[in-house]
C-alpha positions in Angstrom: 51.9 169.8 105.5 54.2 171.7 103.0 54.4 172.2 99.9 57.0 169.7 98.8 56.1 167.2 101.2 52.2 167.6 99.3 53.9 167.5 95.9 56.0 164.5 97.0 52.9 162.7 98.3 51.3 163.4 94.6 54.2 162.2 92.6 54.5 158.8 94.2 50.7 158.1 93.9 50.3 159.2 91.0 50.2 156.5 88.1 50.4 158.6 85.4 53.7 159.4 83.5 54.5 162.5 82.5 53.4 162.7 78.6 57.0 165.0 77.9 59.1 161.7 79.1 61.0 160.6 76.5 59.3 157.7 74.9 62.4 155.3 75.3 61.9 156.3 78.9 58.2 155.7 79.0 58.8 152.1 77.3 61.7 151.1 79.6 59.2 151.9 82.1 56.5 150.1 80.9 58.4 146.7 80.4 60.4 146.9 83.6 56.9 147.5 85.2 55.5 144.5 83.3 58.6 142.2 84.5 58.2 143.4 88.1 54.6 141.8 87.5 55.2 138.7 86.3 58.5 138.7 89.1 55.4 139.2 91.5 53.8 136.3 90.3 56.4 134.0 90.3 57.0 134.5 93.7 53.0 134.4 94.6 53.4 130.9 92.6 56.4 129.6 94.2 54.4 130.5 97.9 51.5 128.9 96.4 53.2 125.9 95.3 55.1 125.2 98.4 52.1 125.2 100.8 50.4 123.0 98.5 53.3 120.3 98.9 53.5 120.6 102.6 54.4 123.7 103.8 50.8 124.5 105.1 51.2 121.4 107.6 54.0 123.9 109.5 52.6 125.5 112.6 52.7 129.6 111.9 54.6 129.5 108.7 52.1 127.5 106.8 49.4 130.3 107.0 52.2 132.7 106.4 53.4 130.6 102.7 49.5 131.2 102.0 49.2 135.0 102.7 53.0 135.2 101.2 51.6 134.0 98.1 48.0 136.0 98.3 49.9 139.2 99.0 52.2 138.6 96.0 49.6 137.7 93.3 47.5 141.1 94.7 50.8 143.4 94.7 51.3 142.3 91.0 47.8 143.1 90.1 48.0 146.4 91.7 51.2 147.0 90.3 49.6 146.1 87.2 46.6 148.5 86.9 47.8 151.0 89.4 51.6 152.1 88.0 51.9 154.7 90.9 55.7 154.9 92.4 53.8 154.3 95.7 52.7 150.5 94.7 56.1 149.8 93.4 57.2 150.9 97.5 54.7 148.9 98.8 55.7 145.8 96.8 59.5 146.5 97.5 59.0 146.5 100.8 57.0 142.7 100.5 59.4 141.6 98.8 62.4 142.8 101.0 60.5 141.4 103.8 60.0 138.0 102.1 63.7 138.0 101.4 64.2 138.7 105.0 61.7 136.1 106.9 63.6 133.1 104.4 67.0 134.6 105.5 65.9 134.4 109.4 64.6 131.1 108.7 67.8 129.4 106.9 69.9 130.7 109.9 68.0 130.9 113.4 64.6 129.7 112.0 61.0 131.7 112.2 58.6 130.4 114.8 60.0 127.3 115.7 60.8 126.1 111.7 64.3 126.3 110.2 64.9 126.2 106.9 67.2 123.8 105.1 69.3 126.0 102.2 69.5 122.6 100.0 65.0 122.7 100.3 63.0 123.0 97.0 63.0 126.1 96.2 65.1 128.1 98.6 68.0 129.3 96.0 65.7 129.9 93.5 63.4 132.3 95.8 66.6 134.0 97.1 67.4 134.6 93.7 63.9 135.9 92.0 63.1 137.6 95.1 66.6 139.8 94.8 66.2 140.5 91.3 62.6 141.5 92.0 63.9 143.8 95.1 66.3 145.4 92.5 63.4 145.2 89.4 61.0 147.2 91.7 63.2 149.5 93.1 64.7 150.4 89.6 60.7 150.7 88.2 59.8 152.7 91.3 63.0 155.4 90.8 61.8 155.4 86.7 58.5 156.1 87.3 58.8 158.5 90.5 61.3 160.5 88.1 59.0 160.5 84.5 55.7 161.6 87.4 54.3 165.1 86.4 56.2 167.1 88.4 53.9 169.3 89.8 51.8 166.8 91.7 48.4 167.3 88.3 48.0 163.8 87.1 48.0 163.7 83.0 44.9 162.5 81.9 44.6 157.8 82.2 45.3 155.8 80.0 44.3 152.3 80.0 47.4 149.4 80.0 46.8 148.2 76.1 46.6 151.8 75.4 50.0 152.1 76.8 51.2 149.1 75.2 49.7 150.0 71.5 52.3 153.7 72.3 55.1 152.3 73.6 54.3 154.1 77.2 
């Protein structure tokens, strides 16, 4: 590989913030990391919630509101201890995709089950789900551009750590 593509690789893995970042920066981080978390959740909770009340009776899409709502409780936690730009990607992309499977649902339906816009739920996930695309993607652009630029993580620091500085 080369030499930017190796220092590209670092920088988006990397969880830790450059310690020059402007602390204003470093907090905005912080707390639009912290709301992309609890966004996360909501969204695992919603799943959760939905194939409790009857959504796991549906052939296919039951199992899928199940793992929907697994996979968004563990991207929050990673997002959570692991505040790489690379886990804010990976939870874009869930999130996008979640977005996506609904939207294929309401309008030519997603293995054999169409989606009624006026079900519980549906406006409120379109609408967490597309702030939380826009949370993420904001969080992930923050924290790609405060990474150490050359690629050397600064030393960790743990979350209340972070919290007691304002990082």
């Amino acid at each position: 590989m080369t030499t930017p593509t190796i220092t590209w690789l670092r920088r988006i893995t990397s969880p830790h913030p450059s310690p020059s970042g402007p602390s204003g920066r470093r907090a905005a981080a912080l707390l639009l990391r912290l709301a992309c978390v609890a966004l996360l959740a909501w969204i695992g909770y919603i799943h959760l919630h939905l194939w409790l009340e009857g959504y796991r009776q549906i052939p296919t899409d039951g199992p899928l509101f199940l793992l929907d709502a697994i996979a968004a409780f563990l991207l929050a936690a990673t997002l959570l201890v692991w505040p790489a730009p690379l886990a804010g990607l990976l939870a874009v992309g869930y999130t996008a995709s979640t977005i996506g499977a609904l939207l294929i649902s309401l309008t030519v339906g997603l293995f054999g089950f169409r989606e009624s816009f006026s079900a519980s739920y549906v406006a409120q996930s379109l609408a967490i789900e597309t702030i939380t695309v826009i949370a993420l993607a904001s969080w992930t652009i923050l924290a790609a551009a405060t990474s150490h630029p050359g690629g050397q993580p600064t030393h960790h620091r743990p979350l209340a750590h972070q919290l007691s500085r304002g990082r």
